[in-house]
C-alpha positions in Angstrom: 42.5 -20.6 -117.9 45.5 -18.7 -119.3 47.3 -19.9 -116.2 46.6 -23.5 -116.7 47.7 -23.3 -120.7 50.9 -21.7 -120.0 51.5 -24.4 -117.2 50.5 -26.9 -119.6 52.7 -26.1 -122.4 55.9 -25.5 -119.8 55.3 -29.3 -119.3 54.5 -30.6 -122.7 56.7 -28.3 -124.8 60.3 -29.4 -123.2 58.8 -33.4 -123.1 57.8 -32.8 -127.1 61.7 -31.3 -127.9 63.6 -34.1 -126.2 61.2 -37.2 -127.8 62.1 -35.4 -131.4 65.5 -33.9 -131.2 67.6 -35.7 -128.3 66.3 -39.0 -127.8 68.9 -41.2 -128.9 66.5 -43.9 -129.9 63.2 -43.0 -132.2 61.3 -45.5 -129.6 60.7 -42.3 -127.3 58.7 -40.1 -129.8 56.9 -43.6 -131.3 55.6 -44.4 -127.5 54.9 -40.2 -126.7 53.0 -40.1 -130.1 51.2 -43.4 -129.5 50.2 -42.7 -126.2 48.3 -39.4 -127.7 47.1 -41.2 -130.3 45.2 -44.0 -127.8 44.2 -41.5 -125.4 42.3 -40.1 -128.4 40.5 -42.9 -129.4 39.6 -42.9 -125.7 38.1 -39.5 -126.8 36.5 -40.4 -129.5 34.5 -43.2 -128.0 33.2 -40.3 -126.3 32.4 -38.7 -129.2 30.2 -41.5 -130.0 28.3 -41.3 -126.8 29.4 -44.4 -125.9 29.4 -44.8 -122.3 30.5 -48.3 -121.2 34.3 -48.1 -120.3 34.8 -51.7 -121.3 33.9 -51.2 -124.7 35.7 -47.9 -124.7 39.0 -49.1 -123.4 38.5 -52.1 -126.0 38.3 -49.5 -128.8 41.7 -47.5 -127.6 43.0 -51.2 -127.1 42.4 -51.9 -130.7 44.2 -48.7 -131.7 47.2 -49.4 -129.1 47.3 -53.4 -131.1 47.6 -51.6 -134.4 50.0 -49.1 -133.7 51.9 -51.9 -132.2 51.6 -54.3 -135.3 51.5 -51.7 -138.6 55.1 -50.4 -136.8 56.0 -54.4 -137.1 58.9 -55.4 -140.3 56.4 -58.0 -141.4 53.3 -55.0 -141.5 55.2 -52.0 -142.6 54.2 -52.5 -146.1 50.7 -51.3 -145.4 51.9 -47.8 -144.3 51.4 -46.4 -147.8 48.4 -47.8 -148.6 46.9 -46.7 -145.0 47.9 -43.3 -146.4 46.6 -43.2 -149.3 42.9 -44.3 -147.7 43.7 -41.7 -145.1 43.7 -39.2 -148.0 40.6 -41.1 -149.7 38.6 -40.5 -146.4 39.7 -36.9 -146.5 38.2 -36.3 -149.9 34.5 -37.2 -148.3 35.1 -35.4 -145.4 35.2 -32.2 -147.0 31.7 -33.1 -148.7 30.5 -33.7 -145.1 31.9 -31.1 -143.7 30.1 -28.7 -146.6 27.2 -30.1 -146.3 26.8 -30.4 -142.2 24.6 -30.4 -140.8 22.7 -32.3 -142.8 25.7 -34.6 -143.5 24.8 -36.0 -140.0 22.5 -37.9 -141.0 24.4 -40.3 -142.7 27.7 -40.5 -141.1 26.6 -39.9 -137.3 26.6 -43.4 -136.7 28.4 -46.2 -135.3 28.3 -48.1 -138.4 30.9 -45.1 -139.7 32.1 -43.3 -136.6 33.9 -46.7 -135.9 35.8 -47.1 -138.9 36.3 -43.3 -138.9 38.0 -43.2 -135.9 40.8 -45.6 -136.8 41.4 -44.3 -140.3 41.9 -40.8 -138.2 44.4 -41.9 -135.3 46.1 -44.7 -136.9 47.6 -43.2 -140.5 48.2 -40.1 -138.3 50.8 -42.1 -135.8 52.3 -43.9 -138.5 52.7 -40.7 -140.9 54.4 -38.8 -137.6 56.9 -41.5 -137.2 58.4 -42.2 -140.7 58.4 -38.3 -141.0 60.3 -38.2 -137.7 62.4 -41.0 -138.6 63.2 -39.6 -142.0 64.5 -36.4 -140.0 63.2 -35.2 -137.1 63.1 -31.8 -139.1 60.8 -32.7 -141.6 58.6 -33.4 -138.2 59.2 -30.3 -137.0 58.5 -28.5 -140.7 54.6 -30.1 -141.1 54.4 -29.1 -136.9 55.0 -26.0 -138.6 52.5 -25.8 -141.1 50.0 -26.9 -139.0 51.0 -24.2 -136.5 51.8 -21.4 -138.9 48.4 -22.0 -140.6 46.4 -21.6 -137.2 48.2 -18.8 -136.3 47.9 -17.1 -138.8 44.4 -17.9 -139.5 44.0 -16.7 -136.2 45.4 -13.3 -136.4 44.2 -12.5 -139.6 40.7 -13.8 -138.9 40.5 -11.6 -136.1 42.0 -8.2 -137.8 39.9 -9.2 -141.1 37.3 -12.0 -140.8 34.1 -11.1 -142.6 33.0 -13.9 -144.3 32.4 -17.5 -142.5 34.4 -20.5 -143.9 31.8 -23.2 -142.6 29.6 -21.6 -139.8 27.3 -24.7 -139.2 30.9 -26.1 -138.0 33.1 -23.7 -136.7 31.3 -20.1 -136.6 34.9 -18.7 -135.6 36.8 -19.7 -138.4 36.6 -17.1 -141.3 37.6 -17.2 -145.4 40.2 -14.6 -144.2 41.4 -16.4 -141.4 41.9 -19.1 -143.9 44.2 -16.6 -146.7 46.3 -15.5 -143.2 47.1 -19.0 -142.7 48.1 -19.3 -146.2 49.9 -16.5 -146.4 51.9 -17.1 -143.2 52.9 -20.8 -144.2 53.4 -19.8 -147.8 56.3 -17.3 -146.7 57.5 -20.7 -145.2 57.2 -23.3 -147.6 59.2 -21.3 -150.0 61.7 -20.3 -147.5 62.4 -24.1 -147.1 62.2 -25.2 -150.9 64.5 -22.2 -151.7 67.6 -23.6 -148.8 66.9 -27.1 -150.2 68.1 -25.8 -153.9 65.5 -27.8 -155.6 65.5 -28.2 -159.3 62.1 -26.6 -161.1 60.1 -29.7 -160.7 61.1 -30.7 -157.8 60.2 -27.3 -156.4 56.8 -26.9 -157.4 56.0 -30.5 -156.5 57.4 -29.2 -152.8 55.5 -26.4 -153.1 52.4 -28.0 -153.8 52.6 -30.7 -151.2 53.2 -28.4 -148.6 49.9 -26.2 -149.9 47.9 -29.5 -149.8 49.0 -30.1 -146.1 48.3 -27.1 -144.9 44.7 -27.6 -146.4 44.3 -30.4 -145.1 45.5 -29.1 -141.3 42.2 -27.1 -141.8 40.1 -29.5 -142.7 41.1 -31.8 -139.9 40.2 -29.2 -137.7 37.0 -28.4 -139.0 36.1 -32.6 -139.4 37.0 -33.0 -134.9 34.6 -29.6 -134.8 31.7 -31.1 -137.1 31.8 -34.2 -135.0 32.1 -32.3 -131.4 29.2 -30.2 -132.3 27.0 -33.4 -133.3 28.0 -34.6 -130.0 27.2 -31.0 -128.0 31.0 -30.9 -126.3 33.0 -28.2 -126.8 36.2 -29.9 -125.9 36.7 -33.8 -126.9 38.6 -34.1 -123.1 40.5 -32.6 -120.4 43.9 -34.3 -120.2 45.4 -31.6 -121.0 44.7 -28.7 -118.7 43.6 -25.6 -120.8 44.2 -27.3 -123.7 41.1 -29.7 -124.1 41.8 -33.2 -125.0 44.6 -35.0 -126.7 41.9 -34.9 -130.5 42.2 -31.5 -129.9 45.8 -31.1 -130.0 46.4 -33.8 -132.7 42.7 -32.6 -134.8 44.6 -31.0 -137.8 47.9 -33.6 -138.0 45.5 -36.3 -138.2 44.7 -35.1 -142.0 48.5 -33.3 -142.4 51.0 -36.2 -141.5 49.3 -39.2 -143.7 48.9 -36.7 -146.7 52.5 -35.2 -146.6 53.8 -38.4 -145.2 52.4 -40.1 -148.5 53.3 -37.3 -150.4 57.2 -37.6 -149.6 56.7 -41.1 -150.0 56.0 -40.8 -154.0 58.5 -38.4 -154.2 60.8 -40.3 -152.5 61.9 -37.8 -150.3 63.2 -34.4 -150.6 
């Protein structure tokens, strides 16, 4: 397994770099991004036990055609308002996720799993590429947050974890794990708002944002766990050898980039 991960990351890590640093068109990291993204819906067909590929590669069809169209001159004023119902949908997701598992009741369903999927994949796509084409570092700063917060969560969850954050979801994930992550991404986002000489508003509005994303980073985790667990999988696929499936390596940006992408948005920009 270790073997397979290392492998596995040898591969992705150096494709990742060049699609967001030295490309010298953004169409490289829209297509790399976009094909995770459809391969995920794949996933999450799966996810809803559906089990007849036509309808399944009509559902990641769908996602491909609105990637395609929201990235479209005539479409892109719906990317803040896609968003900002990302963020909506994020607000009842933490009430589910509280409140699983007898939150299944009412959203393990096609009737919601459906729409829940798109408002997942495709505000997370578009939210990756206006951050990477605002700067390619301000990709690479909310890849940091997300990865900063689950490794620390991680390290401190296992030298301190007591107390379960939401067991019925993810039994691994503890209250200290969370205050690691916090603290690790904290030492970050101030780092970053200090170089950028902010003014006092400015700074806390930074600040905050960047707090809020890394919140949400958690939450998207613990939403692709909730719905894995109602399915009984532990991994949503295996395209990725050691890693699980592309949901599992996109599960917390798919709450992180809409909220700080919107977030930069009403700031207009930092």
């Amino acid at each position: 397994m270790l073997k397979e991960r290392v492998l596995t990351a040898l591969i992705l890590v150096p494709i990742v770099i060049w699609c967001i640093f030295f490309a010298q068109q953004k169409t490289p990291f829209m297509a790399f991004a976009g094909a995770i993204v459809v391969v995920g819906a794949w996933e999450w067909t799966a996810l809803m036990n559906w089990t007849n590929k036509p309808a399944r590669l009509g559902y990641a069809l769908l996602v491909a055609l609105a990637l395609i169209a929201i990235n479209t001159p005539q479409l892109a004023f719906i990317k803040q308002p896609f968003y900002a119902l990302s963020v909506g949908f994020w607000l009842i997701a933490l009430r589910a996720v509280m409140a699983f598992p007898e939150s299944a009741k009412w959203w393990a369903r096609p009737v919601f799993l459906v729409p829940t999927g798109l408002v997942l994949l495709i505000p997370a796509w578009a939210g990756l590429v206006d951050l990477h084409q605002a700067s390619p570092w301000w990709l690479l700063y909310v890849f940091c947050l997300v990865w900063g917060a689950d490794t620390g969560a991680y390290f401190a969850g296992r030298k301190f974890g007591k107390h379960k954050l939401a067991p019925s979801v993810s039994p691994a994930k503890t209250i200290e794990g969370l205050v690691g992550g916090l603290c690790v991404t904290g030492a970050l986002i101030v780092g970053v708002a200090i170089y950028l000489q902010l003014p006092a508003l400015r700074f806390a509005a930074f600040v905050g944002l960047s707090f809020l994303t890394v919140l949400a980073s958690v939450l998207g985790d613990l939403l692709e766990s909730m719905v894995k667990r109602q399915a009984g999988v532990k991994d949503s696929g295996n395209i990725f050898p050691g890693h699980g499936g592309a949901l599992d390596r996109i599960d917390s940006l798919t709450a992180a980039a809409p909220l700080f992408a919107l977030g930069w948005w009403l700031a207009g920009g930092f």
